[in-house]
N, C-alpha and C positions, 0 to 999 in steps of 0.2 A: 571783318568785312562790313561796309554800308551800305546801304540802300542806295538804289538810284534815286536823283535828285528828281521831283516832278518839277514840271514849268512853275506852281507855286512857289515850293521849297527856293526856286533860284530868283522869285522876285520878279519874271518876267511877265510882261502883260502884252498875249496875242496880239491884243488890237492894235499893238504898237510897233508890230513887228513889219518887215519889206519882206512879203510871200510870194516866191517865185512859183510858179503853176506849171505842172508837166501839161496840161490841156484844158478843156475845157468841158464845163459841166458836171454834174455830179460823181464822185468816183478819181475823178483828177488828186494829183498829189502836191501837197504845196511843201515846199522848204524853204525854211528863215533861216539866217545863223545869226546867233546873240551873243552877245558878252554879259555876264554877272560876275559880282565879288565874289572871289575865291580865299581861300585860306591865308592868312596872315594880310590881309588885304591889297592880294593879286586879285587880277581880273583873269577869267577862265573861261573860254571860246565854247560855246555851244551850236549845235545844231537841231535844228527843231521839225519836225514833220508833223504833218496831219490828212486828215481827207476831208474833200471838198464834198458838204453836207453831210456832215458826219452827225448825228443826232446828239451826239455825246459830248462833242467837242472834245475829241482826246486828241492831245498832242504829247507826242514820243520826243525822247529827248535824249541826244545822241553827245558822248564829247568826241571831239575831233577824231581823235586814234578810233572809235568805234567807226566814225561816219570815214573816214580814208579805209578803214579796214572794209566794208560795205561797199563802198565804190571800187574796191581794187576786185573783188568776188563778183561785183555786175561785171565787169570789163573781162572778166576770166571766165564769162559763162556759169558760175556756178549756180544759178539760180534759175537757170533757162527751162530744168523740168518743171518746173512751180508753175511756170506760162502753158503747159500741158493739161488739156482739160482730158479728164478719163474718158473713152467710148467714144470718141472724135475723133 
């Protein structure tokens, strides 16, 4: 088994990217989808997230089948207690 690839590891440079914004202001979530070289010198579809004002600038890097598998669990609710603040 190997590591997940970070945005480094795949050669991509944020600032290069077209970030679609769930809203606005801090806390907001952006996603990019990229292409990088892949093995035998295919190119391999990525999806990228982060948060807006993130101090860290970490960006998650998702490949397709993970980011389809994520959006098919929003679409089916599975995530809706997570929106559940306790004592509310």
């Amino acid at each position: 088994m190997t590591a997940k690839p970070t945005i480094a590891d795949l050669g991509i440079d944020p600032a290069g990217q077209s970030w679609q914004r769930s809203g606005a202001g801090a806390g907001a979530i952006e996603v990019a989808f990229a292409c990088a070289p892949g093995e035998a010198g295919s190119r391999q579809d990525w999806v990228l997230m982060r948060v807006t004002g993130d101090p860290g600038d970490l960006v998650m890097v998702f490949d397709r089948h993970e980011w389809e598998c994520f959006l098919d669990g929003a679409r089916n609710g599975e995530f809706d207690d997570a929106a559940v603040v306790p004592g509310r």
